[in-house]
PQR file of N, CA, C, O and H, with PARSE charges and radii, in Angstrom:
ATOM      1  N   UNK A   1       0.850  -1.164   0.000 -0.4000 1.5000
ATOM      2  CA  UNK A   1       0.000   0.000   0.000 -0.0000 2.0000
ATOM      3  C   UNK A   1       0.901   1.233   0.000  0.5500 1.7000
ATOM      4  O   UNK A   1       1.616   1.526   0.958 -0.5500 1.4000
ATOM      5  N   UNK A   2       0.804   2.119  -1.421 -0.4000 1.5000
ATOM      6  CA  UNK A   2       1.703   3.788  -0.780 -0.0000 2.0000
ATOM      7  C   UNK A   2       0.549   4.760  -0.328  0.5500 1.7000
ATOM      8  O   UNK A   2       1.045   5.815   0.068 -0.5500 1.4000
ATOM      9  H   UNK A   2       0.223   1.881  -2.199  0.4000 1.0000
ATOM     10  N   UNK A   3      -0.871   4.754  -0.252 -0.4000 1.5000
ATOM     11  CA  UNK A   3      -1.357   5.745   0.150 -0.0000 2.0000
ATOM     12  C   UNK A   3      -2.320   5.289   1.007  0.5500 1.7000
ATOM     13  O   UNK A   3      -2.666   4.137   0.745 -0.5500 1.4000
ATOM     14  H   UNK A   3      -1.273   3.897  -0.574  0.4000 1.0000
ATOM     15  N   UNK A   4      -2.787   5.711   1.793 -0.4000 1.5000
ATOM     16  CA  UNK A   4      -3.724   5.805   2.456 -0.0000 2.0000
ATOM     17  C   UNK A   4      -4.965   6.965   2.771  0.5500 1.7000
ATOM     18  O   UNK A   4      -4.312   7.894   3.247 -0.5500 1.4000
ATOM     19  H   UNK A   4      -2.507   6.647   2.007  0.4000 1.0000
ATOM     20  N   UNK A   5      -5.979   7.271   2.762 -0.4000 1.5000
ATOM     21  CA  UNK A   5      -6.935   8.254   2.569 -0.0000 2.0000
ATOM     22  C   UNK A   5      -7.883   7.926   4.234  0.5500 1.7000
ATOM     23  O   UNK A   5      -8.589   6.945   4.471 -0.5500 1.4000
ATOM     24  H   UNK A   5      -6.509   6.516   2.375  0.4000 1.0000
ATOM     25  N   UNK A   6      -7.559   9.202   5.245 -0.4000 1.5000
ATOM     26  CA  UNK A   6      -7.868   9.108   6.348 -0.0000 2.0000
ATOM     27  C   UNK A   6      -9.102  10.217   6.255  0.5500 1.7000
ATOM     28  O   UNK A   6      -8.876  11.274   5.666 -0.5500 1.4000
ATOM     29  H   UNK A   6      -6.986   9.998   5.053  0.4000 1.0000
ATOM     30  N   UNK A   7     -10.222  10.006   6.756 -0.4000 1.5000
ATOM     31  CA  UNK A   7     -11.655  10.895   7.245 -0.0000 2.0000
ATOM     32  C   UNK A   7     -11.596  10.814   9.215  0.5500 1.7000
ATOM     33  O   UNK A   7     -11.482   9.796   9.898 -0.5500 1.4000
ATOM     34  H   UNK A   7     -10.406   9.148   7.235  0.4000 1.0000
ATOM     35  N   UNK A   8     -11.721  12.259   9.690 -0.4000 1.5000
ATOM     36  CA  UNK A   8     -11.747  12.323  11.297 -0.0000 2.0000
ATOM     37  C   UNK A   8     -12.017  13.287  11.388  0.5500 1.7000
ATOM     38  O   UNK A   8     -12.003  14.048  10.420 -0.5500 1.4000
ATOM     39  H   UNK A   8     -11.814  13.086   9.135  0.4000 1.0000
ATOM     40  N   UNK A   9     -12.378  13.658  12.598 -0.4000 1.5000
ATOM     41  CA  UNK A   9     -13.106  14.954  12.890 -0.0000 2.0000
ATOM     42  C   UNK A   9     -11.945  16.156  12.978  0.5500 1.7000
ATOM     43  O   UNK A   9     -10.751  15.903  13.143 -0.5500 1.4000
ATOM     44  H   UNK A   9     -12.389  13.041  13.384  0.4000 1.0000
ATOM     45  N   UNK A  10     -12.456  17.414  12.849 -0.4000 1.5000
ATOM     46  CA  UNK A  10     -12.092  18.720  13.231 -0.0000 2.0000
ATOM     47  C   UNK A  10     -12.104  18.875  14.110  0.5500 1.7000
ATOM     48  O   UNK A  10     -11.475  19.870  14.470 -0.5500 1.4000
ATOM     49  H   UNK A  10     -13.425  17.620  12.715  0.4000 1.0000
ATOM     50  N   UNK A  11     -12.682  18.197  14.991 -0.4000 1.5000
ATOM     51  CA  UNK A  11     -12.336  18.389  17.145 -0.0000 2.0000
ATOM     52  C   UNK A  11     -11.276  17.526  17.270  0.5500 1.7000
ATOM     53  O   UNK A  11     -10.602  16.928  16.430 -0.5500 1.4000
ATOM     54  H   UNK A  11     -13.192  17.389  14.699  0.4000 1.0000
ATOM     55  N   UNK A  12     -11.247  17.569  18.490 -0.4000 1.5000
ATOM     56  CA  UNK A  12      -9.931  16.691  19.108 -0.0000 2.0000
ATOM     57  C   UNK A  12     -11.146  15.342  20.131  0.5500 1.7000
ATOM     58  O   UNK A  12     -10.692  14.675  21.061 -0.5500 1.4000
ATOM     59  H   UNK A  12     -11.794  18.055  19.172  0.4000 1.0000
ATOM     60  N   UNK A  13     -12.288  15.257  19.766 -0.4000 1.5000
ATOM     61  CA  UNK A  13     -13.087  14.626  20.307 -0.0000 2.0000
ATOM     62  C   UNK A  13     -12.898  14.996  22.105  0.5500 1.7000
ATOM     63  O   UNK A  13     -12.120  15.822  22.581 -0.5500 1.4000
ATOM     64  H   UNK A  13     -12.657  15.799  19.010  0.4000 1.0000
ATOM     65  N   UNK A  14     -13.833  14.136  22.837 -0.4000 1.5000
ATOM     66  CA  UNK A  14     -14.125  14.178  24.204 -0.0000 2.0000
ATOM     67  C   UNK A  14     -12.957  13.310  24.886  0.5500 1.7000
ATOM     68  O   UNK A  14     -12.800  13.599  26.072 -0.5500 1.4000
ATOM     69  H   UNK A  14     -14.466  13.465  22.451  0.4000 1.0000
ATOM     70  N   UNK A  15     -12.161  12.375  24.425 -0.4000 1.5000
ATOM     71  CA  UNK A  15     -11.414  11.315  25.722 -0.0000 2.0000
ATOM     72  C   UNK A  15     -10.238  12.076  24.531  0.5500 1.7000
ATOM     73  O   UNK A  15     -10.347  12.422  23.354 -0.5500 1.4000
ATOM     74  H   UNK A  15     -12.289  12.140  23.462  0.4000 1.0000
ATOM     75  N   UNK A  16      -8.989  12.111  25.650 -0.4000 1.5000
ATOM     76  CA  UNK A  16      -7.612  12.552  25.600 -0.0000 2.0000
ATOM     77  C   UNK A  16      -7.386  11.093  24.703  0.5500 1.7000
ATOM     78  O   UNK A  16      -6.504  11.239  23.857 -0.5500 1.4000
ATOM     79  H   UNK A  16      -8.900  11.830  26.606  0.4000 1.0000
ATOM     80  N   UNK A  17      -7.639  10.532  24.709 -0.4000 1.5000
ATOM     81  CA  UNK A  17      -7.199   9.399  24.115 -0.0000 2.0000
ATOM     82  C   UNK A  17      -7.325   9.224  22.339  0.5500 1.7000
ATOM     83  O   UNK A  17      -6.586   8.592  21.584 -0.5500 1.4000
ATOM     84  H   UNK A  17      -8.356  10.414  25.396  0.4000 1.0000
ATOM     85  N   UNK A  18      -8.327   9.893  22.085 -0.4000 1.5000
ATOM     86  CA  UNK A  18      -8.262  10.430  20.705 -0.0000 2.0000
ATOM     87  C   UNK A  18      -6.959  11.134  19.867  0.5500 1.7000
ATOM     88  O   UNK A  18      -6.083  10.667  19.140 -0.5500 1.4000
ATOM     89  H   UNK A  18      -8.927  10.407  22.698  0.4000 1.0000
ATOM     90  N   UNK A  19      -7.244  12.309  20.281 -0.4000 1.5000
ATOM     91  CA  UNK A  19      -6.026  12.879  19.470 -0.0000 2.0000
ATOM     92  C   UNK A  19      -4.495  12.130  19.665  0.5500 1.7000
ATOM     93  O   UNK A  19      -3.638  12.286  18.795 -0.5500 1.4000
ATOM     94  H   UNK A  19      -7.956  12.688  20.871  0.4000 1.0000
ATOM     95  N   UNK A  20      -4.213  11.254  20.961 -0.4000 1.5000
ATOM     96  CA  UNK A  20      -2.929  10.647  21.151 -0.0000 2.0000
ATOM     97  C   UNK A  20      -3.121   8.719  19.981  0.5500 1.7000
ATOM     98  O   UNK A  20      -2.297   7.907  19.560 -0.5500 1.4000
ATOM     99  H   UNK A  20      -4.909  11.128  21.668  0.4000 1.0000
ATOM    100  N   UNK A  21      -4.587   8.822  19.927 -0.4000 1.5000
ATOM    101  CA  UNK A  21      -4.344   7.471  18.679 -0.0000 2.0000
ATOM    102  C   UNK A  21      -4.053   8.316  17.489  0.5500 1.7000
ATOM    103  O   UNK A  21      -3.388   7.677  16.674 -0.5500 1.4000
ATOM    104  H   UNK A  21      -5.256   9.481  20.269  0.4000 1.0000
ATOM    105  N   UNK A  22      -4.269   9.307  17.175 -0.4000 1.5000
ATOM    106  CA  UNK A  22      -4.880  10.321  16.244 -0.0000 2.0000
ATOM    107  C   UNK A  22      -2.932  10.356  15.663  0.5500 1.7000
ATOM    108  O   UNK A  22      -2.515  10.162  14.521 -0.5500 1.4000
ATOM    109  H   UNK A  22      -4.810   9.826  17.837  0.4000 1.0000
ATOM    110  N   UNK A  23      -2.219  10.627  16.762 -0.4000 1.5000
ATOM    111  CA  UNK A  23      -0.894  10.782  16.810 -0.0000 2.0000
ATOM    112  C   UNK A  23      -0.052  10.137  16.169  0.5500 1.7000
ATOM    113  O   UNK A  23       0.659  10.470  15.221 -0.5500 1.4000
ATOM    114  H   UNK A  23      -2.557  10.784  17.689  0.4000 1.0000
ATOM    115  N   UNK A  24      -0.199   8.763  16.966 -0.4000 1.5000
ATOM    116  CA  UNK A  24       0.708   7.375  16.981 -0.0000 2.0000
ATOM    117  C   UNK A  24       0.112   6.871  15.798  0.5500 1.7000
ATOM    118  O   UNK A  24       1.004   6.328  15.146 -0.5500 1.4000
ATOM    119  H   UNK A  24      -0.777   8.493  17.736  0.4000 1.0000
ATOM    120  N   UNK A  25      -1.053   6.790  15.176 -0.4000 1.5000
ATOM    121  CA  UNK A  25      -1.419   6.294  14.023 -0.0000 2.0000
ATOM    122  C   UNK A  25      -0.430   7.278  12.938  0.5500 1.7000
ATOM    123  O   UNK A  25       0.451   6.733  12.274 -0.5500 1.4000
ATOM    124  H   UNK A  25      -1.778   7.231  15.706  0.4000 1.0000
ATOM    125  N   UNK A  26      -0.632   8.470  12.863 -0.4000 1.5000
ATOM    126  CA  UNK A  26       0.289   8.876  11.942 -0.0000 2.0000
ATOM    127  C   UNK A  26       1.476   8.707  12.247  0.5500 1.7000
ATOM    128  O   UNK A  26       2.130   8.927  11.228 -0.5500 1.4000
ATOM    129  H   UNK A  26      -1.348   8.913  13.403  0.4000 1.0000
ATOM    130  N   UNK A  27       2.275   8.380  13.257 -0.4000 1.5000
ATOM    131  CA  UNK A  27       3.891   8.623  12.966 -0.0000 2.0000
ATOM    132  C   UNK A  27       4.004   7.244  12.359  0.5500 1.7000
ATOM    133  O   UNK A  27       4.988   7.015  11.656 -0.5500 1.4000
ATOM    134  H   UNK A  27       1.743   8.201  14.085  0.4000 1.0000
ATOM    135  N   UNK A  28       2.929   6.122  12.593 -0.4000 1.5000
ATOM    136  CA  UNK A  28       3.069   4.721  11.968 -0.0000 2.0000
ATOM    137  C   UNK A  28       2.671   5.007  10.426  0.5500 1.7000
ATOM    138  O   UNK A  28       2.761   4.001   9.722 -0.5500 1.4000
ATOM    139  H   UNK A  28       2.129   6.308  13.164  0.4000 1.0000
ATOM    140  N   UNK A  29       2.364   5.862   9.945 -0.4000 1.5000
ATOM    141  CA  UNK A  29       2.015   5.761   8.270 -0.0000 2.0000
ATOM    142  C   UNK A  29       3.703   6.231   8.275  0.5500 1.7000
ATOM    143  O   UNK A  29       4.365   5.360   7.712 -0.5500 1.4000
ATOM    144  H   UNK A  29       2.290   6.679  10.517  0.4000 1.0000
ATOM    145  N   UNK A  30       4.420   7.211   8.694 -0.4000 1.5000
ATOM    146  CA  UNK A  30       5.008   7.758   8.001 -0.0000 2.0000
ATOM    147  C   UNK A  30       6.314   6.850   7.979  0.5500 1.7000
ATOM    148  O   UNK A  30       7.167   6.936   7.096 -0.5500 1.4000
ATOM    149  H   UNK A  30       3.882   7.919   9.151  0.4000 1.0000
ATOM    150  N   UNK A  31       6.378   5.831   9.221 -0.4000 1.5000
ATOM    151  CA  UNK A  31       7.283   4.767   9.445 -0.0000 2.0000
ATOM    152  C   UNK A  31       7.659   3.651   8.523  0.5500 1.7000
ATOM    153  O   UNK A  31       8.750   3.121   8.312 -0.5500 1.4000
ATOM    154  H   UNK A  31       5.684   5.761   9.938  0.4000 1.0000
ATOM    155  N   UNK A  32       6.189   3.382   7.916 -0.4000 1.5000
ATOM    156  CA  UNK A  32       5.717   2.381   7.458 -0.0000 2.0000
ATOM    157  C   UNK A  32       5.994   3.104   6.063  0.5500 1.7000
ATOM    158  O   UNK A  32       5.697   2.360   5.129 -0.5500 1.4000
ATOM    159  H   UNK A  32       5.303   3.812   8.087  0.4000 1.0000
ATOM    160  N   UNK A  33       6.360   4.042   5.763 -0.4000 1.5000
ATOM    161  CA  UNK A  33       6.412   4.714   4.177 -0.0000 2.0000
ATOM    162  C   UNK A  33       4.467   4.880   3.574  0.5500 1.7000
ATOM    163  O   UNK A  33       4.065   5.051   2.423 -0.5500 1.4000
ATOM    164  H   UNK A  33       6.600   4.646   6.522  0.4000 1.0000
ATOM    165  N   UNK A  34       4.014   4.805   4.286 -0.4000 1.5000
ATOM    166  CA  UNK A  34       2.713   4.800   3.565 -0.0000 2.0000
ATOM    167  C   UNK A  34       2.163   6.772   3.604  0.5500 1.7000
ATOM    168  O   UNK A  34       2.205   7.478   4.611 -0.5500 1.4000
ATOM    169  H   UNK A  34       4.341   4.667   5.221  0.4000 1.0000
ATOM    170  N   UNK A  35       1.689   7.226   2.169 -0.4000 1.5000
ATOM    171  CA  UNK A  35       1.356   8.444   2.196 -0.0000 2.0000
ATOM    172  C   UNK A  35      -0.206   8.720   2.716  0.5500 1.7000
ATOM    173  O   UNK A  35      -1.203   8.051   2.445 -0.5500 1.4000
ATOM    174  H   UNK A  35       1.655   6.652   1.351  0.4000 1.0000
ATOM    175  N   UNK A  36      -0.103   9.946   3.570 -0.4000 1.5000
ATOM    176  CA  UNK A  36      -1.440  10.467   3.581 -0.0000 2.0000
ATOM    177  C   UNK A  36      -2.113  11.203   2.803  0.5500 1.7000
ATOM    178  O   UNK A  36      -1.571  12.168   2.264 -0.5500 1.4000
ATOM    179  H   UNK A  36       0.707  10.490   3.790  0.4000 1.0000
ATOM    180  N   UNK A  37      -3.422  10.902   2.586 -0.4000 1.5000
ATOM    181  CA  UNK A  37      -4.247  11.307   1.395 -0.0000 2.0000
ATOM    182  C   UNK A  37      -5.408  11.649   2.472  0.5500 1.7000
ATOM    183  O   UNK A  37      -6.126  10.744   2.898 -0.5500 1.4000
ATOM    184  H   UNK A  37      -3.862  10.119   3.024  0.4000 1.0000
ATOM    185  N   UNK A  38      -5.591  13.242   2.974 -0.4000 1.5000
ATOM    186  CA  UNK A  38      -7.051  14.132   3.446 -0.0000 2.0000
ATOM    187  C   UNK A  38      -7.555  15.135   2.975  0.5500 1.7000
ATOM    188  O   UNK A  38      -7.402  15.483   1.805 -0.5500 1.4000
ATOM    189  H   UNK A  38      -5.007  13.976   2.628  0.4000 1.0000
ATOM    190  N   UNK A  39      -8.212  15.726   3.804 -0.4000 1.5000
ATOM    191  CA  UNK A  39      -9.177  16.643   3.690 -0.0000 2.0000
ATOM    192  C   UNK A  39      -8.173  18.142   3.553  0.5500 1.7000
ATOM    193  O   UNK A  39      -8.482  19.233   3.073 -0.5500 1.4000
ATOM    194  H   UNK A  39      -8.336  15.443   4.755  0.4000 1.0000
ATOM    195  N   UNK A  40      -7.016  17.731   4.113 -0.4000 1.5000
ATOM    196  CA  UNK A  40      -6.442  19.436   4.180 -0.0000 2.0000
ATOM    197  C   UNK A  40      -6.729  20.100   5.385  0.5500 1.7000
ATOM    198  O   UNK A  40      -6.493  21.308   5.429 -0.5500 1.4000
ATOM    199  H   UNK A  40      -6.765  16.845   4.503  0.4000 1.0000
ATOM    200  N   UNK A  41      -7.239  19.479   6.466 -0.4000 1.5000
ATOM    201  CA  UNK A  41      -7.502  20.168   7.702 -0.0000 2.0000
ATOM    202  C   UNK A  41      -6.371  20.775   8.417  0.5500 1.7000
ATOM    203  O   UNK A  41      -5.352  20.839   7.728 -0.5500 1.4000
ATOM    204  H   UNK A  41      -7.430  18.498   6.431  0.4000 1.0000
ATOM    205  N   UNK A  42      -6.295  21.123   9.312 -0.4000 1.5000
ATOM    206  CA  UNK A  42      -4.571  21.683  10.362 -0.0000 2.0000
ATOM    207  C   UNK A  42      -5.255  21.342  11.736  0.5500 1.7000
ATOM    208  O   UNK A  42      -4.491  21.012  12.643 -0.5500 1.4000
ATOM    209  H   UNK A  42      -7.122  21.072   9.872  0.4000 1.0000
ATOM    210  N   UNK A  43      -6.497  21.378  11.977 -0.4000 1.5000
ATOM    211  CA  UNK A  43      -7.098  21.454  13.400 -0.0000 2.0000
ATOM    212  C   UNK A  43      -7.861  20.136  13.958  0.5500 1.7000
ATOM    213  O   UNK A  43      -8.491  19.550  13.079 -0.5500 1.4000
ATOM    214  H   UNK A  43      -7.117  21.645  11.240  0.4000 1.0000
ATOM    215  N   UNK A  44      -7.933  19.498  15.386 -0.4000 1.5000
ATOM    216  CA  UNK A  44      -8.985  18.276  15.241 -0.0000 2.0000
ATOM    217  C   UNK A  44      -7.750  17.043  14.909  0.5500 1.7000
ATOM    218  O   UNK A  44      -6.520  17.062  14.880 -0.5500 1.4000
ATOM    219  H   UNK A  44      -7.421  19.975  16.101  0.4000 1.0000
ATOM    220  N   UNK A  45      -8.308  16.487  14.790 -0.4000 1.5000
ATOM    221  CA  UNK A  45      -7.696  14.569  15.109 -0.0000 2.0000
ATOM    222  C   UNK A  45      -7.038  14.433  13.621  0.5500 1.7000
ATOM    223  O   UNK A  45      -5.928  13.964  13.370 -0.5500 1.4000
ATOM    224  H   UNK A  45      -9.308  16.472  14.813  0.4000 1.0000
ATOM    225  N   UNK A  46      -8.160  15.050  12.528 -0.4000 1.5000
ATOM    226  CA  UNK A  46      -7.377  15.229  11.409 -0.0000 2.0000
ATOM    227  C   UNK A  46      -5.999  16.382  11.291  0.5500 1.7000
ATOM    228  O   UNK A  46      -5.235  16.240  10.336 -0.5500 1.4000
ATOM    229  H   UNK A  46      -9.062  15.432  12.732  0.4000 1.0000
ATOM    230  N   UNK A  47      -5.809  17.216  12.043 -0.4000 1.5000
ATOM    231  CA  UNK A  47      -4.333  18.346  12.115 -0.0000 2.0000
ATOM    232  C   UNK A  47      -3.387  17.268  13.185  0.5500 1.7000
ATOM    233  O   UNK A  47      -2.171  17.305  13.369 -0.5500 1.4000
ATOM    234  H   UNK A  47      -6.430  17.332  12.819  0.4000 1.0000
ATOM    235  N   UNK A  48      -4.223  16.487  13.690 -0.4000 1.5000
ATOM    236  CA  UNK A  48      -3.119  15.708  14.526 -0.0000 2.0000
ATOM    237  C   UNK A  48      -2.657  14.401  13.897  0.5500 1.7000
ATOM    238  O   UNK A  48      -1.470  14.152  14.108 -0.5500 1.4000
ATOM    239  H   UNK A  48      -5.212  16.456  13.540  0.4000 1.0000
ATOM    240  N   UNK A  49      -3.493  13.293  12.996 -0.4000 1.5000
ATOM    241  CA  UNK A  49      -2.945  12.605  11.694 -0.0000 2.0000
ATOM    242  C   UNK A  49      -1.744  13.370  11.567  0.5500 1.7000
ATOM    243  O   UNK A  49      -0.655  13.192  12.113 -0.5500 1.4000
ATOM    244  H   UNK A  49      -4.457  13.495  12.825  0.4000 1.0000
ATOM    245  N   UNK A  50      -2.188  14.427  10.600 -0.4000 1.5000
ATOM    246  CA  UNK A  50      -1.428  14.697   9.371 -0.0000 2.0000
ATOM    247  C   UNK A  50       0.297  15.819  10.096  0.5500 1.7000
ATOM    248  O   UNK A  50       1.401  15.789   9.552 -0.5500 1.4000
ATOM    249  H   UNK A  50      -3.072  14.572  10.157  0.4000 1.0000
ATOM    250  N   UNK A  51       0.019  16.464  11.091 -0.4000 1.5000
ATOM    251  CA  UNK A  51       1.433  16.596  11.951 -0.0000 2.0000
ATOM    252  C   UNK A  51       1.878  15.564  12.283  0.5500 1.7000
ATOM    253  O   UNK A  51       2.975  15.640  11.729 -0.5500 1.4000
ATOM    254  H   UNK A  51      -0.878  16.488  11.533  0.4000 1.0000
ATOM    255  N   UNK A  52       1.872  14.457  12.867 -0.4000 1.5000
ATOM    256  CA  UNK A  52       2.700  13.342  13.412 -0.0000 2.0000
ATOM    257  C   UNK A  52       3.021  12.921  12.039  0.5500 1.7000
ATOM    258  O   UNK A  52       4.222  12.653  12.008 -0.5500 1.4000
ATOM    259  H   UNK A  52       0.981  14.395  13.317  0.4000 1.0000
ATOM    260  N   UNK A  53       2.514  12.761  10.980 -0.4000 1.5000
ATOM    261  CA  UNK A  53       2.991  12.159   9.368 -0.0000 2.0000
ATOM    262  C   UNK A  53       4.110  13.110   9.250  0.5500 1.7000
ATOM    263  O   UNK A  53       5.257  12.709   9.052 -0.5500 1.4000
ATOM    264  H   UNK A  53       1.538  12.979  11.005  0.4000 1.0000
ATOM    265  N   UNK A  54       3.849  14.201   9.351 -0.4000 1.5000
ATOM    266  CA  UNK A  54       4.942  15.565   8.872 -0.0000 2.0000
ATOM    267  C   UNK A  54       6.022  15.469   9.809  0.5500 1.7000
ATOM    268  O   UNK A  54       7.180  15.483   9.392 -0.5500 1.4000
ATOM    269  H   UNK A  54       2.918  14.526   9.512  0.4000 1.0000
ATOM    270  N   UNK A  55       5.726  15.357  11.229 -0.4000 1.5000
ATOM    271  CA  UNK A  55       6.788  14.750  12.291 -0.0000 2.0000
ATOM    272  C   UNK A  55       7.686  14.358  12.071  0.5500 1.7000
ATOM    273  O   UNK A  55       8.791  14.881  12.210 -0.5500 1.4000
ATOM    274  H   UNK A  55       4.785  15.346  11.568  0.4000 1.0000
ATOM    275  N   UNK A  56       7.262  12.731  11.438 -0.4000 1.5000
ATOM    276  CA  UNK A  56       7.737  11.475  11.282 -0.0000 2.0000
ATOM    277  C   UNK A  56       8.837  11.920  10.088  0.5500 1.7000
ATOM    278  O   UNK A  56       9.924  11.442  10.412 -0.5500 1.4000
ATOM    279  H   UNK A  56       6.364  12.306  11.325  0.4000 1.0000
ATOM    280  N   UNK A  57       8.905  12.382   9.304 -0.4000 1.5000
ATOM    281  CA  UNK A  57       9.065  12.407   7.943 -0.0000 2.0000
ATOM    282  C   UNK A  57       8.920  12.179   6.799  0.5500 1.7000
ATOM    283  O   UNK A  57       9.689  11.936   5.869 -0.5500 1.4000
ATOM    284  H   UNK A  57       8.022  12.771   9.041  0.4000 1.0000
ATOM    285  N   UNK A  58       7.019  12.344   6.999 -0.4000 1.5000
ATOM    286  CA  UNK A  58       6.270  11.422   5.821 -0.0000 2.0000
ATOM    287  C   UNK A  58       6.024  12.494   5.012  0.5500 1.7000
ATOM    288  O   UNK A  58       5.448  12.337   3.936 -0.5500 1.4000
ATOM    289  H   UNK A  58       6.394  12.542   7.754  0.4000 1.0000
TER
END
């Protein structure tokens, strides 16, 4: 797989535990070489995906 196409909210949802899967899921795409394919958001679970990808060095 090189891409992947992620949908998540613009909040950071209600349990702290969100945005920190929100996290660790992206630094694992960017580990794994797999690209992210979204919405273009910066804010919400989706700005937290797509920074930990950018983190990582995806």
């Amino acid at each position: 797989m090189k891409r992947i196409c992620v949908f998540c909210g613009s909040t950071k949802g209600d349990r702290e535990e969100y945005p920190q899967a929100a996290t660790e899921f992206g630094a694992l795409l960017a580990t794994h070489g797999i690209g992210l394919v979204y919405g273009g958001a910066s804010v919400g679970l989706m700005g937290s995906v797509a920074d930990a990808v950018l983190q990582a060095g995806g």
